[in-house]
Biopython code that builds the backbone (N, CA, C, O; Angstrom):
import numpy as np
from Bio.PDB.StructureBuilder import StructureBuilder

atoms = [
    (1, "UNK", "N", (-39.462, -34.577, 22.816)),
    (1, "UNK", "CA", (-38.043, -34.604, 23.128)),
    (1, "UNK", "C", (-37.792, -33.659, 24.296)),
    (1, "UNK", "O", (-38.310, -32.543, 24.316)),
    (2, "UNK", "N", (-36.961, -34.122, 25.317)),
    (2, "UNK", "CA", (-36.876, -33.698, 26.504)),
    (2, "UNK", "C", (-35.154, -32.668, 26.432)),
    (2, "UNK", "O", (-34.089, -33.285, 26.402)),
    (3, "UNK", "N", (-35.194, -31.114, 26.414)),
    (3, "UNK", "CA", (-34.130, -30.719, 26.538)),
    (3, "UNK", "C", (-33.817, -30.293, 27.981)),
    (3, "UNK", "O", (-34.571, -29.876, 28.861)),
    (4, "UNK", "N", (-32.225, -30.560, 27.972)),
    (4, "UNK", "CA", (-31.968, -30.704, 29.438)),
    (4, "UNK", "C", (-31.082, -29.696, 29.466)),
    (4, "UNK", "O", (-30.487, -29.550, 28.399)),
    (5, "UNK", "N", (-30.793, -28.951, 30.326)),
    (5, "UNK", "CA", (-30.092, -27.265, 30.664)),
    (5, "UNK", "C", (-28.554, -27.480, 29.956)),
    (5, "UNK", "O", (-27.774, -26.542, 30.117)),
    (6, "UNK", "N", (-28.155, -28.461, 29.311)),
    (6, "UNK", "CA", (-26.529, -28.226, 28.993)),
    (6, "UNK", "C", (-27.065, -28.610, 27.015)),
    (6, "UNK", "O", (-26.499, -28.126, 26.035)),
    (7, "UNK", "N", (-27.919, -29.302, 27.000)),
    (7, "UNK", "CA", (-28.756, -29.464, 25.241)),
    (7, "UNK", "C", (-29.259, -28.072, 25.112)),
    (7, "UNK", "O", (-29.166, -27.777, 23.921)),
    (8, "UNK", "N", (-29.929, -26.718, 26.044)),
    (8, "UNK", "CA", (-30.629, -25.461, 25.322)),
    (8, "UNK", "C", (-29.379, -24.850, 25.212)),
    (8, "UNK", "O", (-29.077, -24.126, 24.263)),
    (9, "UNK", "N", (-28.220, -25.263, 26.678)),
    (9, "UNK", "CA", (-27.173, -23.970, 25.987)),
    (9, "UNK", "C", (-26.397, -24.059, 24.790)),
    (9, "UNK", "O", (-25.987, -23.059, 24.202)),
    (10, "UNK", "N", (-26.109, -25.651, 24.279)),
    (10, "UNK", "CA", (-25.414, -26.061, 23.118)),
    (10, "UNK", "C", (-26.596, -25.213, 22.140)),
    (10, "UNK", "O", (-26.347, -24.089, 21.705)),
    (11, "UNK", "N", (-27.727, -25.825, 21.904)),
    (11, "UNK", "CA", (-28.743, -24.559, 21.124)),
    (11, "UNK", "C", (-28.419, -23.586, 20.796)),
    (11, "UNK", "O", (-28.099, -23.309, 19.640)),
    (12, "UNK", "N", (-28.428, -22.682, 21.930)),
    (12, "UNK", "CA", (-28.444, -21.101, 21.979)),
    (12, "UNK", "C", (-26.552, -21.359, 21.145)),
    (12, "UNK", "O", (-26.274, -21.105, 19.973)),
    (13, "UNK", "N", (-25.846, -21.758, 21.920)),
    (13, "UNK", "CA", (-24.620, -21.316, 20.832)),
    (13, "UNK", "C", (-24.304, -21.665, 19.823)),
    (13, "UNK", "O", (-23.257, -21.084, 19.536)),
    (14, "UNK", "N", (-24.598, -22.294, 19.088)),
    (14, "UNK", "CA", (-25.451, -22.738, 17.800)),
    (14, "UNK", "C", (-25.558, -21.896, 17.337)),
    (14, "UNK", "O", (-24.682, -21.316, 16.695)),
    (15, "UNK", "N", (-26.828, -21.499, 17.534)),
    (15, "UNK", "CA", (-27.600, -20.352, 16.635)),
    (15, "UNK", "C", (-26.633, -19.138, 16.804)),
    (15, "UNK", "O", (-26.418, -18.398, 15.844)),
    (16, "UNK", "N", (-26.076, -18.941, 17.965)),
    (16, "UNK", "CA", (-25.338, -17.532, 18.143)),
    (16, "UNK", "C", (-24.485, -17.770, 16.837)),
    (16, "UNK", "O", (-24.501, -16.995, 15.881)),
    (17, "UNK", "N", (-23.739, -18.930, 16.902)),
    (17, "UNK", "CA", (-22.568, -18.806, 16.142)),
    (17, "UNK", "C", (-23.050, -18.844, 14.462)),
    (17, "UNK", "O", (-22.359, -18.238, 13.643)),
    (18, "UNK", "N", (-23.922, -19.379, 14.154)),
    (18, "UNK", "CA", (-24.689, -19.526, 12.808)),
    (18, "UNK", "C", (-24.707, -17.995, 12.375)),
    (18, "UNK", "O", (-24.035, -17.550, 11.445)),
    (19, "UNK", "N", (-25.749, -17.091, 13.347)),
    (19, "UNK", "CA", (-25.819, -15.795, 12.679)),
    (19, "UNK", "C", (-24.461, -14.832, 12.521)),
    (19, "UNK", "O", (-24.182, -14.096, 11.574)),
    (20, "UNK", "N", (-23.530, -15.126, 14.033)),
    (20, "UNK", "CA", (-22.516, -14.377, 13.473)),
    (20, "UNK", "C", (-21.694, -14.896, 12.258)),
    (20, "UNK", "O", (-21.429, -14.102, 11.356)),
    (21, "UNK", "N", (-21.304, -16.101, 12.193)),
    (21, "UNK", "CA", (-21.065, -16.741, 10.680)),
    (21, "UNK", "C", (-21.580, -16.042, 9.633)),
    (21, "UNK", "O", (-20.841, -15.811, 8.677)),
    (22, "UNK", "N", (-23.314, -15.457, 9.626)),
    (22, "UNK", "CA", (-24.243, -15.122, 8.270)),
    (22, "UNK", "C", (-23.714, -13.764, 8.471)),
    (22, "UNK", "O", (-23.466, -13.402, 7.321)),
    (23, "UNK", "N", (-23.277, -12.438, 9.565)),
    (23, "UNK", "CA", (-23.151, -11.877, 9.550)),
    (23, "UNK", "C", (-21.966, -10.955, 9.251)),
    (23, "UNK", "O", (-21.744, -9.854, 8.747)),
    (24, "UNK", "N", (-21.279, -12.047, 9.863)),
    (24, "UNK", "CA", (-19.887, -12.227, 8.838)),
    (24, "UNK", "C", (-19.205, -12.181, 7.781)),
    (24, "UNK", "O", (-18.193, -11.535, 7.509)),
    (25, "UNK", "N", (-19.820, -12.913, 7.182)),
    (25, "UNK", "CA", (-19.332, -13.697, 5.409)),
    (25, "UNK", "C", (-20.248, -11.843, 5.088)),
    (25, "UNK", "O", (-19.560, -10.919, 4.653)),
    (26, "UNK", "N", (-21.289, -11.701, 5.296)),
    (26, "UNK", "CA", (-21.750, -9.882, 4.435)),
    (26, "UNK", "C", (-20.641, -8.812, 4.623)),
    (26, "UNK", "O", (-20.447, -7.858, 3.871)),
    (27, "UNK", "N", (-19.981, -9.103, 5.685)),
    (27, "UNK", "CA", (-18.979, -7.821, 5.778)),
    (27, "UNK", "C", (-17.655, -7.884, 4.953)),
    (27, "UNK", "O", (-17.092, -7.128, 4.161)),
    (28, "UNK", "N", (-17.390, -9.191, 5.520)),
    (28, "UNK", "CA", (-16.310, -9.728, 4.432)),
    (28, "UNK", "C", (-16.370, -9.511, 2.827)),
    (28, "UNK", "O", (-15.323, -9.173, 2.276)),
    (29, "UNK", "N", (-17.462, -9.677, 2.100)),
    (29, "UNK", "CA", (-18.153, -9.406, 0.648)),
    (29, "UNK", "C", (-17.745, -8.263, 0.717)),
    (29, "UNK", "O", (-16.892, -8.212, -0.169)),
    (30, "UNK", "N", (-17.796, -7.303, 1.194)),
    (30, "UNK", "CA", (-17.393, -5.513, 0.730)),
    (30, "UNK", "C", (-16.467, -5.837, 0.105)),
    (30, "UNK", "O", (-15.923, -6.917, 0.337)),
    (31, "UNK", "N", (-16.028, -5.013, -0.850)),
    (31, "UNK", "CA", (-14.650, -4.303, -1.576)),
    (31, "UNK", "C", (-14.277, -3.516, -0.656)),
    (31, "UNK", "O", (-14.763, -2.462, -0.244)),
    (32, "UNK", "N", (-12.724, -4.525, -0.145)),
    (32, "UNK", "CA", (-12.246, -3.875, 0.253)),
    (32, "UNK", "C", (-11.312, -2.399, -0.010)),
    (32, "UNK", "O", (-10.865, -2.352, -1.156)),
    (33, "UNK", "N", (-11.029, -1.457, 0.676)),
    (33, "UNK", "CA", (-10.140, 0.098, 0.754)),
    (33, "UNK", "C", (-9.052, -0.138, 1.371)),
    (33, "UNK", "O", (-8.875, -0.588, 2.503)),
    (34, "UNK", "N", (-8.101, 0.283, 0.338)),
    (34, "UNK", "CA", (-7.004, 0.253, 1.353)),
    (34, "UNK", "C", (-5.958, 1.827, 0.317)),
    (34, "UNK", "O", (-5.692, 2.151, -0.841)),
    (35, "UNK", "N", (-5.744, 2.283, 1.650)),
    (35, "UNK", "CA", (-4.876, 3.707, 1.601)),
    (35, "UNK", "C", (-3.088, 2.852, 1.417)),
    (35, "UNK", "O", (-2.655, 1.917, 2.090)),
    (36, "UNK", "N", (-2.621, 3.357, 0.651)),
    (36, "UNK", "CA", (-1.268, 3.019, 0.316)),
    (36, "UNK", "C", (-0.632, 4.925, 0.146)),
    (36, "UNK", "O", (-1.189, 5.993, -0.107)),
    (37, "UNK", "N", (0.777, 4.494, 0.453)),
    (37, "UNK", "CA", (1.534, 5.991, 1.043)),
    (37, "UNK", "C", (2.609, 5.821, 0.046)),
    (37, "UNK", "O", (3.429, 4.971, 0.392)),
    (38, "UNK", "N", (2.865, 6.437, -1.201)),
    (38, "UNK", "CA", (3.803, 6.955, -2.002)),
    (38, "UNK", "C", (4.821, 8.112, -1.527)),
    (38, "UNK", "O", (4.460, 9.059, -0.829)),
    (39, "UNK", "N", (6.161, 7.914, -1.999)),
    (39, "UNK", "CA", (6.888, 9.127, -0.809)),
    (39, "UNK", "C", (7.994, 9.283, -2.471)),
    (39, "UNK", "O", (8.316, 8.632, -3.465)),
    (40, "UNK", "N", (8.201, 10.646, -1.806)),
    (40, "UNK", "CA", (9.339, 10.958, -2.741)),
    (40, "UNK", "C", (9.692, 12.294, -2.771)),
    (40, "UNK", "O", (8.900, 13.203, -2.522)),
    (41, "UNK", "N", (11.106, 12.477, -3.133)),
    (41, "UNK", "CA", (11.780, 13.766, -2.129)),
    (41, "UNK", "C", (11.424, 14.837, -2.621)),
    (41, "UNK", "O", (11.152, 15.842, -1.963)),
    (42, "UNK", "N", (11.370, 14.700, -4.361)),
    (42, "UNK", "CA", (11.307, 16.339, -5.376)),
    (42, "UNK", "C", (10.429, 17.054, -4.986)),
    (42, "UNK", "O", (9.401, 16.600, -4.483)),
    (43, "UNK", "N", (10.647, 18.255, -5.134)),
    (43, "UNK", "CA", (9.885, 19.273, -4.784)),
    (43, "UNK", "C", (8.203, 19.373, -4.773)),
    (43, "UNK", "O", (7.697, 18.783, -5.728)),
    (44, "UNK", "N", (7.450, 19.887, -4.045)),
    (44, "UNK", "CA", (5.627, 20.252, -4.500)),
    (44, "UNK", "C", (6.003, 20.846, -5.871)),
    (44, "UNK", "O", (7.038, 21.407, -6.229)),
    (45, "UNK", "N", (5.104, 20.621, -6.395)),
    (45, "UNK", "CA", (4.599, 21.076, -7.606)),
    (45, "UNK", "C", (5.801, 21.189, -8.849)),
    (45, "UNK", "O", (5.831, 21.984, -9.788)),
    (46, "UNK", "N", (6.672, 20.210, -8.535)),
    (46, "UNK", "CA", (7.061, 19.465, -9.319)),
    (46, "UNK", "C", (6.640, 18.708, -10.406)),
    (46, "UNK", "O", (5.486, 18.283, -10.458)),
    (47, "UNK", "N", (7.675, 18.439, -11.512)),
    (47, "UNK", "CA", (7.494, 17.543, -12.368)),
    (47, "UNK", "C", (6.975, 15.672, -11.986)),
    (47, "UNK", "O", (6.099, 14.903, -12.382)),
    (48, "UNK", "N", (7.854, 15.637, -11.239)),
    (48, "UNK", "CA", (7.573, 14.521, -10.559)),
    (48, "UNK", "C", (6.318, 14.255, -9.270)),
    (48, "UNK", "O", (5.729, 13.237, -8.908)),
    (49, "UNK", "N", (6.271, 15.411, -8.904)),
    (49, "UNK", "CA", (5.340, 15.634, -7.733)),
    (49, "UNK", "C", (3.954, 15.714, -8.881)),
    (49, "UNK", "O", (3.097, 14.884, -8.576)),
    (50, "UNK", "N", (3.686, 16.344, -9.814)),
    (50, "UNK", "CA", (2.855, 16.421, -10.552)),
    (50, "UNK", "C", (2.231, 14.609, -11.187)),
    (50, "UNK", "O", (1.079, 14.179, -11.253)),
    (51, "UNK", "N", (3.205, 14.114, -11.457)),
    (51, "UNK", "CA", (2.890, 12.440, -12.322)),
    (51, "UNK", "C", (2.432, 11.816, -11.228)),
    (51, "UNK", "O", (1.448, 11.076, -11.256)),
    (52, "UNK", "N", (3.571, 12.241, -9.483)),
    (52, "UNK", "CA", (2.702, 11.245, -8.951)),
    (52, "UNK", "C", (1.128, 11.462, -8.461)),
    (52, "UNK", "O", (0.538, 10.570, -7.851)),
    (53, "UNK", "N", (0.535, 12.673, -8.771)),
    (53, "UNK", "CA", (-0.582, 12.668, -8.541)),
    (53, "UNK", "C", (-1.595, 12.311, -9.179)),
    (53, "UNK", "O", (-2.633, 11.752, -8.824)),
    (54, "UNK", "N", (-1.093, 12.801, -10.497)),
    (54, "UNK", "CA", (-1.815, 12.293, -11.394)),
    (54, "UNK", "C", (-1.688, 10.408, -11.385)),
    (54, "UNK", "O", (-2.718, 9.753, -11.542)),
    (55, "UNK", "N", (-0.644, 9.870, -11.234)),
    (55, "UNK", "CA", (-0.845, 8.300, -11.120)),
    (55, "UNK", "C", (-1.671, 8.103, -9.475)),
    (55, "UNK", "O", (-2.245, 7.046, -9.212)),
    (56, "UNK", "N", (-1.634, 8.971, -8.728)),
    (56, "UNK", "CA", (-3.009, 8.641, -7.428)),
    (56, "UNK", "C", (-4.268, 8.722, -7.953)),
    (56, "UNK", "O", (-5.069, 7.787, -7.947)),
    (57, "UNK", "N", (-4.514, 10.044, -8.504)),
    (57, "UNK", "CA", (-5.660, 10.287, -9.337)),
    (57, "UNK", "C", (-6.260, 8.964, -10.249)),
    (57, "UNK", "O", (-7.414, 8.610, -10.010)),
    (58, "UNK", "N", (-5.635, 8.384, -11.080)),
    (58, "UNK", "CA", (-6.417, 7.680, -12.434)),
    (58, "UNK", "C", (-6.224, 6.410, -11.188)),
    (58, "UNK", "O", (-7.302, 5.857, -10.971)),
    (59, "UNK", "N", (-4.746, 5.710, -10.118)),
    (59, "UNK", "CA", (-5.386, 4.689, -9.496)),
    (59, "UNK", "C", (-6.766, 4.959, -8.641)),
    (59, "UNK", "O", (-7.755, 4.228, -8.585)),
    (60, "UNK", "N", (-6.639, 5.686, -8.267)),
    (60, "UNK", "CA", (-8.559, 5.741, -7.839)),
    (60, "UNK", "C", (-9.539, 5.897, -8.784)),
    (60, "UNK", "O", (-10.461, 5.084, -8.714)),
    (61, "UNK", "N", (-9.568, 6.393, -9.302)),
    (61, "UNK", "CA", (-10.694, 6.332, -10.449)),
    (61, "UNK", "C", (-10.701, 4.986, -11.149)),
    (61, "UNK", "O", (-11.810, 4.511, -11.394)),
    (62, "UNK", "N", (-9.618, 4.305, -11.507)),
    (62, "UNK", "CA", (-9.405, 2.969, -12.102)),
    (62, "UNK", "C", (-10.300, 1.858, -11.016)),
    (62, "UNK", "O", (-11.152, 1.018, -11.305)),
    (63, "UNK", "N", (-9.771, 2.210, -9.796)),
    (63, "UNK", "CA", (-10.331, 1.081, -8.947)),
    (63, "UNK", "C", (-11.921, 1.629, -8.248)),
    (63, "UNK", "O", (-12.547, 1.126, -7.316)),
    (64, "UNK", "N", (-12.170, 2.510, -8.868)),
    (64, "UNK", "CA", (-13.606, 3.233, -8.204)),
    (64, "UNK", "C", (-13.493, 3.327, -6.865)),
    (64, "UNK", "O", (-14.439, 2.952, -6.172)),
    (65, "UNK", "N", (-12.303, 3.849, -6.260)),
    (65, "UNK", "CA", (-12.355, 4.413, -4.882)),
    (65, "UNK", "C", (-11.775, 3.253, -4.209)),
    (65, "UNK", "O", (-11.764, 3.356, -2.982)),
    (66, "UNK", "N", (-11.249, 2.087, -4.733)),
    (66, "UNK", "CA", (-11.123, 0.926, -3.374)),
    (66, "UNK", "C", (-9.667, 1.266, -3.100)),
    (66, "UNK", "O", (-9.199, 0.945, -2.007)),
    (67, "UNK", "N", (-8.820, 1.965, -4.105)),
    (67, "UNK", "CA", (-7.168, 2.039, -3.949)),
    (67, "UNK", "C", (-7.045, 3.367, -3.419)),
    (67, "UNK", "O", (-7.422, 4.028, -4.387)),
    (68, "UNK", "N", (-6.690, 4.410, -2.274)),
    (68, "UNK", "CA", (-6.206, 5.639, -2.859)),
    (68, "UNK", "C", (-4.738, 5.621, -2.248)),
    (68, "UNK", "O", (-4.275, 4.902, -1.363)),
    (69, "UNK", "N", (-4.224, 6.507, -2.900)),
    (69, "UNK", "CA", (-2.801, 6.437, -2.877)),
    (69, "UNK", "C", (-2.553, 7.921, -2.073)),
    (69, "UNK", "O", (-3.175, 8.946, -2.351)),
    (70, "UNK", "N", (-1.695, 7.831, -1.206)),
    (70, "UNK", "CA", (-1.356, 9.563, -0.182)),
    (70, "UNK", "C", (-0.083, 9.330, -0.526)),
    (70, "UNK", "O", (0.646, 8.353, -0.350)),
    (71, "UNK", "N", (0.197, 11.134, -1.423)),
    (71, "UNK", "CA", (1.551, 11.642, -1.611)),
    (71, "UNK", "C", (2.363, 12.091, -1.166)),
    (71, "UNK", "O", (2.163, 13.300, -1.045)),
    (72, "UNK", "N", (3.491, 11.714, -0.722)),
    (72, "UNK", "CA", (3.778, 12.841, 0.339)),
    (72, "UNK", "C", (5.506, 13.061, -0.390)),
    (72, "UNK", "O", (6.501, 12.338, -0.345)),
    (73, "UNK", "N", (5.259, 14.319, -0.990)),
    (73, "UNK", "CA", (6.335, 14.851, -1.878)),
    (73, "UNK", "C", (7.405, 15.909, -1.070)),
    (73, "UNK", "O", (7.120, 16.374, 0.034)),
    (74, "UNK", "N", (8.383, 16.148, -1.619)),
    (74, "UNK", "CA", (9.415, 17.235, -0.825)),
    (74, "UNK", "C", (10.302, 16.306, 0.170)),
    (74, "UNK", "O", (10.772, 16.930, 1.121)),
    (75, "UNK", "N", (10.544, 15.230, 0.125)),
    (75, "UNK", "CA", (11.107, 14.505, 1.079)),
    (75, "UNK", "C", (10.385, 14.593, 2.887)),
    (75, "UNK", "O", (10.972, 14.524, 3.967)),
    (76, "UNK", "N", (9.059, 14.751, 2.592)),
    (76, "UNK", "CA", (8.367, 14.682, 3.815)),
    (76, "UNK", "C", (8.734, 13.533, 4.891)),
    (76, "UNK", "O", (8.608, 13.710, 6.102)),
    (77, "UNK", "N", (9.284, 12.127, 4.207)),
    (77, "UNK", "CA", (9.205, 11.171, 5.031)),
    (77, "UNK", "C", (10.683, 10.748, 4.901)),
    (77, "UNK", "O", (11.000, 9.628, 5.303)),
    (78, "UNK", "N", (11.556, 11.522, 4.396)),
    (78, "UNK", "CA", (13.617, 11.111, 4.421)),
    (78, "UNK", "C", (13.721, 11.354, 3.386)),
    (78, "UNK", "O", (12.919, 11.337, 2.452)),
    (79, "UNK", "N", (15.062, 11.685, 3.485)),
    (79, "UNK", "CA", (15.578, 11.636, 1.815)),
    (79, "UNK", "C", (15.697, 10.189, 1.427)),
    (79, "UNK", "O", (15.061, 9.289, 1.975)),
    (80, "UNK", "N", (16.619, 10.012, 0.370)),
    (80, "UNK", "CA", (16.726, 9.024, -0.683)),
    (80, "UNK", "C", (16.798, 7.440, 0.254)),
    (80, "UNK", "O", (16.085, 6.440, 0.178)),
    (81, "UNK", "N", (17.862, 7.728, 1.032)),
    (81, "UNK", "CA", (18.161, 6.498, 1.966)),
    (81, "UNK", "C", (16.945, 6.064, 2.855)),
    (81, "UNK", "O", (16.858, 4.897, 3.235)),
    (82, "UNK", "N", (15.989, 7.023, 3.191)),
    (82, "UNK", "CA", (15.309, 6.663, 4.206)),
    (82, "UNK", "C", (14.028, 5.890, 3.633)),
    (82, "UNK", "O", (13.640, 4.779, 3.992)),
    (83, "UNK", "N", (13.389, 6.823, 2.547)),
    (83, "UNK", "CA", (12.620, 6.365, 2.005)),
    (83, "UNK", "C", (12.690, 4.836, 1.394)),
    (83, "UNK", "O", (11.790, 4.006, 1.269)),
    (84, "UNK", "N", (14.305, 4.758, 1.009)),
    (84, "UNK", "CA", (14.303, 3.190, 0.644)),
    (84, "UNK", "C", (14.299, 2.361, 1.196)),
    (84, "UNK", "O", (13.997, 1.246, 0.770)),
    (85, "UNK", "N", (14.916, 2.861, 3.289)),
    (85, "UNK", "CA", (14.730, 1.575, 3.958)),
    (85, "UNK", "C", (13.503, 1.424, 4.368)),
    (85, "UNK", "O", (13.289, 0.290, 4.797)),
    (86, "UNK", "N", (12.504, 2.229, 4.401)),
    (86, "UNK", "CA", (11.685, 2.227, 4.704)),
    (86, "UNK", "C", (10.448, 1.366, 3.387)),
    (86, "UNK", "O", (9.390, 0.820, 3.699)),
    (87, "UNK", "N", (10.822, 1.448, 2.440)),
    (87, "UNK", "CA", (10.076, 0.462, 1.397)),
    (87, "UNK", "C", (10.365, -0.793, 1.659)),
    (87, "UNK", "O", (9.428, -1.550, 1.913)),
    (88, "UNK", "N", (11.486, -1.209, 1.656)),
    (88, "UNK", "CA", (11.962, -2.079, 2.379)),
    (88, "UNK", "C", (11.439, -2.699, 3.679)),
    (88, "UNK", "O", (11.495, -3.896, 3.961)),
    (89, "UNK", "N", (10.907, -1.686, 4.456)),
    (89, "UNK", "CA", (10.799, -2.544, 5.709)),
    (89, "UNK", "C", (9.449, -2.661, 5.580)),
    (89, "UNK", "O", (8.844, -3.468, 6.286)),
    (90, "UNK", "N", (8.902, -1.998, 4.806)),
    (90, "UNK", "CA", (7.127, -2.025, 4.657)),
    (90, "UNK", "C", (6.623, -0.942, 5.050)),
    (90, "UNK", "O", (5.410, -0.759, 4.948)),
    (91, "UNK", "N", (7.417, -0.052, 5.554)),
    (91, "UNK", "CA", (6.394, 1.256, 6.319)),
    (91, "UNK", "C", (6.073, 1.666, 4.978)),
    (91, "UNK", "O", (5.296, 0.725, 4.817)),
    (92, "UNK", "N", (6.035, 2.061, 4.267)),
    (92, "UNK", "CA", (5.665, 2.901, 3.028)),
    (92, "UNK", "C", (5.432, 1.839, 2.014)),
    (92, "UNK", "O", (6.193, 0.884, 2.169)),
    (93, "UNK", "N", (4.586, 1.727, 1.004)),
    (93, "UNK", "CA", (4.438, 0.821, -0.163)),
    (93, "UNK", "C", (4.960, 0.990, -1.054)),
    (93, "UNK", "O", (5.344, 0.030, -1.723)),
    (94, "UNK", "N", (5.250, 2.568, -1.526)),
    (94, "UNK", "CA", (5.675, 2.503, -3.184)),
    (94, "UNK", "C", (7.309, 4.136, -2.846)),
    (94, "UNK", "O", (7.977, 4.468, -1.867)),
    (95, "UNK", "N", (7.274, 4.315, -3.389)),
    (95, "UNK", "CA", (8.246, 5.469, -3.658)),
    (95, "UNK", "C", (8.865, 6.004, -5.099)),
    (95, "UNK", "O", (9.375, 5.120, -5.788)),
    (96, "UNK", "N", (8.878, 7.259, -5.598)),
    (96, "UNK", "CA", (9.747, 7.380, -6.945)),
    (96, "UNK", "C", (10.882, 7.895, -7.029)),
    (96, "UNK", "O", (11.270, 9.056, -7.164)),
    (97, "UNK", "N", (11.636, 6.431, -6.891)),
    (97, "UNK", "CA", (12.987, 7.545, -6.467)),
    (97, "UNK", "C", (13.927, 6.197, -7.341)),
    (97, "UNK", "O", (13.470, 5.054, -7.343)),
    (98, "UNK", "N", (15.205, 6.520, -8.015)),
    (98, "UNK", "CA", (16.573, 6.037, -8.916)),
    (98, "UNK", "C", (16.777, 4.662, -8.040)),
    (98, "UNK", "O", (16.177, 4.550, -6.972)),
    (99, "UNK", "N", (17.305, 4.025, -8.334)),
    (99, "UNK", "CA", (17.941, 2.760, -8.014)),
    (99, "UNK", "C", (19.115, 3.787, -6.928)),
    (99, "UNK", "O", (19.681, 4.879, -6.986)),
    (100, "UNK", "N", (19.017, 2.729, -6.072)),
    (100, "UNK", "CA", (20.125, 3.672, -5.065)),
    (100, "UNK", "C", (21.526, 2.894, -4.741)),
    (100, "UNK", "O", (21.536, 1.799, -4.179)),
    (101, "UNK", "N", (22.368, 3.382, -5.037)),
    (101, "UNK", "CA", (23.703, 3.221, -5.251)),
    (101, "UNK", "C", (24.636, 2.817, -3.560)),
    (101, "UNK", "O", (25.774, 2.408, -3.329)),
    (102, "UNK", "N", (23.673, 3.121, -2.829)),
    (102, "UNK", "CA", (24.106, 3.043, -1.175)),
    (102, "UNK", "C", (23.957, 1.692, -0.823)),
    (102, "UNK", "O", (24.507, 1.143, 0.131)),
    (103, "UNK", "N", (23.187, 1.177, -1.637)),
    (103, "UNK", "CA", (22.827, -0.327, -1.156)),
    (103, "UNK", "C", (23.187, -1.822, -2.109)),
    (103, "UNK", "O", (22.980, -3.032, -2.013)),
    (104, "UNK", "N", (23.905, -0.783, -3.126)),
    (104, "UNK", "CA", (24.404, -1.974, -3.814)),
    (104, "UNK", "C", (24.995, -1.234, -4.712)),
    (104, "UNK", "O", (24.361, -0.512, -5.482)),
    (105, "UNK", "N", (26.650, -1.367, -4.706)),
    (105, "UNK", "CA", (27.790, -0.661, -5.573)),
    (105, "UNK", "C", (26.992, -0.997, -7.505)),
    (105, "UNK", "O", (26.497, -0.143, -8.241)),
    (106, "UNK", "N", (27.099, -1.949, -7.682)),
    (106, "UNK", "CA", (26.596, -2.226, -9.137)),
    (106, "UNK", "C", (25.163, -1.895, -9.879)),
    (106, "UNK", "O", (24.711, -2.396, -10.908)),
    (107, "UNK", "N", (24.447, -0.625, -8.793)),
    (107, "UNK", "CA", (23.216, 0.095, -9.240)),
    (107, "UNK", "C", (23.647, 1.374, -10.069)),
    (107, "UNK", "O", (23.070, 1.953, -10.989)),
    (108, "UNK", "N", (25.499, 1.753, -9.099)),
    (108, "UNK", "CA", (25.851, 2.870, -9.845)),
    (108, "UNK", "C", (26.125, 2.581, -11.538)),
    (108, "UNK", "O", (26.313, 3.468, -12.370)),
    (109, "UNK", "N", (26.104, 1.552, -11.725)),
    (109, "UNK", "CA", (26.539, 2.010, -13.278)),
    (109, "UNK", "C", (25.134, 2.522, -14.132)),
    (109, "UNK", "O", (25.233, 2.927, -15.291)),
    (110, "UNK", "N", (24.462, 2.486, -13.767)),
    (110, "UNK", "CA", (23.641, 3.369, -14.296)),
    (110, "UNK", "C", (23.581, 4.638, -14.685)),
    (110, "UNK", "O", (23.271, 5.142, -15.764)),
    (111, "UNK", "N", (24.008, 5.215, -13.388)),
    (111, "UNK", "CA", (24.788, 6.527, -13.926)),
    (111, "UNK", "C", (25.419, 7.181, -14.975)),
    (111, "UNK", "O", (25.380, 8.331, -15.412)),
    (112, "UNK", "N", (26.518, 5.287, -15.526)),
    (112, "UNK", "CA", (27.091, 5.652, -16.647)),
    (112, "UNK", "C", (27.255, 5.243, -17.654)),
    (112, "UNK", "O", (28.240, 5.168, -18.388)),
    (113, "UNK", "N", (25.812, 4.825, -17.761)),
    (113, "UNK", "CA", (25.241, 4.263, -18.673)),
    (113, "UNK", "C", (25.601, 5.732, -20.724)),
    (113, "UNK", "O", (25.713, 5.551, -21.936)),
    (114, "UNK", "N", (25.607, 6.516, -20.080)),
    (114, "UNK", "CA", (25.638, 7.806, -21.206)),
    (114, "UNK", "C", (26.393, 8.013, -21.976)),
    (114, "UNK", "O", (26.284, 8.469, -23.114)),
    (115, "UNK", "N", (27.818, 7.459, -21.003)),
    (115, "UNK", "CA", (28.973, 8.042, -21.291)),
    (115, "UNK", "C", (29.671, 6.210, -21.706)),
    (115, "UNK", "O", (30.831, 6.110, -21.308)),
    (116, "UNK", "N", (29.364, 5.465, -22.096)),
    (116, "UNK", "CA", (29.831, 4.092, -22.126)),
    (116, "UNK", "C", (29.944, 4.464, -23.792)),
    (116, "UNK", "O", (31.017, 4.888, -24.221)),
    (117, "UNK", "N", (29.103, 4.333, -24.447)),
    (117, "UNK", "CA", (29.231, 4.806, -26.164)),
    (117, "UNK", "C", (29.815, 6.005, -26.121)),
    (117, "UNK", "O", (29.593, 6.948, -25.361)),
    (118, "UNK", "N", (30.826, 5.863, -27.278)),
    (118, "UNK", "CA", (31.495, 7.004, -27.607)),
    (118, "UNK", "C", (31.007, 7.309, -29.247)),
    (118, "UNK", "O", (30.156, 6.676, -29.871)),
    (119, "UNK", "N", (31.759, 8.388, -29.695)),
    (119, "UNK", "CA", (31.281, 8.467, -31.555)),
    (119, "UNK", "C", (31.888, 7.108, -31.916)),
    (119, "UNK", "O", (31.827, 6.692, -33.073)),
]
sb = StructureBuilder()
sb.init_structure("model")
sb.init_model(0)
sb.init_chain("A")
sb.init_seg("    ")
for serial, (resi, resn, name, xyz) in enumerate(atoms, 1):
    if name == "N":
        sb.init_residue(resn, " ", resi, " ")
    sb.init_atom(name, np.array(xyz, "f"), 0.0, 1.0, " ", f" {name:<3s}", serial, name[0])
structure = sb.get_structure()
């Protein structure tokens, strides 16, 4: 069989594309990591600053390292409003913060939820 200079280059890219294909699909197989950013205003070493570490802590250990979660407590990244538009818009994934009353009047009744029963 007679190959002619436009049949070796179809060849050669062939094979190029075969191995990057094989080389490919192996990288892809990893477990993937992915860093997710928890935000929330209460103080370091807080009550709340404390759970959320401990819930970073056991999600990594749960997922053997593929999840970790970065805390960033004290209102590092806005207070209440910011942090929520920002969950919202996707910059941040998670946050621990009340139903917020700025963005929808009928979150406040929660508030009064306490005082609704009387004796």
């Amino acid at each position: 069989m007679k190959f002619t200079a436009t049949t070796k280059k179809l060849l050669v890219c062939l094979v190029a594309f075969s191995m990057l294909t094989m080389f490919l699909g192996t990288a892809l197989a990893a477990d993937p990591q992915f860093t997710m950013r928890l935000a929330q205003v209460h103080p370091v070493d807080s009550d709340y600053d404390l759970r959320a570490l401990s819930f970073a802590k056991k999600v990594f250990e749960g997922t053997d390292g593929r999840i970790k979660i970065d805390v960033f407590s004290g209102g590092v990244l806005g207070d209440w409003t910011e942090v929520f538009e920002m969950v919202q818009r996707g910059s941040i994934e998670m946050s621990m913060a009340q139903a917020n009353a700025n963005f929808d009047a009928q979150l406040n009744l929660a508030y009064y939820f306490p005082y609704i029963v009387t004796n």
